[in-house]
N, C-alpha and C positions, 0 to 999 in steps of 0.2 A: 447376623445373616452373613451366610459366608460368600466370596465373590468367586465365581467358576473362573478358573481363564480359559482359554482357548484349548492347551494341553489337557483338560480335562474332559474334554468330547471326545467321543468318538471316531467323528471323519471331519476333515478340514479340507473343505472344497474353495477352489482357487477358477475365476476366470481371466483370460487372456485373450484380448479382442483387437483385433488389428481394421484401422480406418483410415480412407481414404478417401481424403474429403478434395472437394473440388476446387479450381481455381480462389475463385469464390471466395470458398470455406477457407484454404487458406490464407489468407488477405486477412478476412474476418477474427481470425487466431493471433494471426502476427500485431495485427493493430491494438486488441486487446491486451496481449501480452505487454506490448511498447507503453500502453497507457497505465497499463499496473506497474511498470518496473519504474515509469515516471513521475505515478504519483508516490510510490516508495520511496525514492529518492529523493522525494522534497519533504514527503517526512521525517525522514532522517536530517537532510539540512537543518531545517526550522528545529530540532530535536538539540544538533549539534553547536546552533548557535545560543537556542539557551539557555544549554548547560554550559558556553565559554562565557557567557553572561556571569556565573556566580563567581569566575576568576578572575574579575574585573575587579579596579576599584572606582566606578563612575557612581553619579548618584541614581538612588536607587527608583527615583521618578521616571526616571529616561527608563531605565532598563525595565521596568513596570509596563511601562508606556508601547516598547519593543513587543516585549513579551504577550501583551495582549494583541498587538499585531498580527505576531507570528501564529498565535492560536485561533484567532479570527480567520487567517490563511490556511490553517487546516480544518475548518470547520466548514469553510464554503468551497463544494464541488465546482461551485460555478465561478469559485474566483480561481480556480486552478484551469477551468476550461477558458476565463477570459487569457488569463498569460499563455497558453499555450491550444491557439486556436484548433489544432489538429485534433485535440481529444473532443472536438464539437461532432466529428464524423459520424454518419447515422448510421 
């Protein structure tokens, strides 16, 4: 079955919508945003520390031990809302 792209229709209809949202609404965007770029960053830490984990020469209990820490810490929403009380906002 063959796959069509885009180029192969027709007409290629495009919208562009302009919003303005209220005091409010933006609060509501910016906090969102701050809490995704927050929880991003701590997955990339947690990410960052246990890959310098395998450049280590400690034993491999501890670093076992770490490791499930870390992934425990990106498993629980609510351990990332306990460290950092601001993403509790309703």
């Amino acid at each position: 079955m063959d796959q069509k792209k885009m180029a192969d229709y027709a007409y290629h209809y495009g919208l562009k919508v302009r919003i303005y949202p209220s005091q409010q609404q933006k609060e509501m965007i910016q906090r969102n945003a701050d809490a995704a770029r927050c929880v991003y960053n701590e997955h990339v830490a947690v990410n960052q520390e246990i890959a310098r984990f395998g450049k280590r020469s400690i034993y491999i209990d501890v670093i076992e031990k770490r490791i499930e820490a870390l992934r425990e810490r990106i498993r629980t929403v609510t351990a990332l809302k306990d460290r950092y009380p601001w993403l509790r906002h309703p």
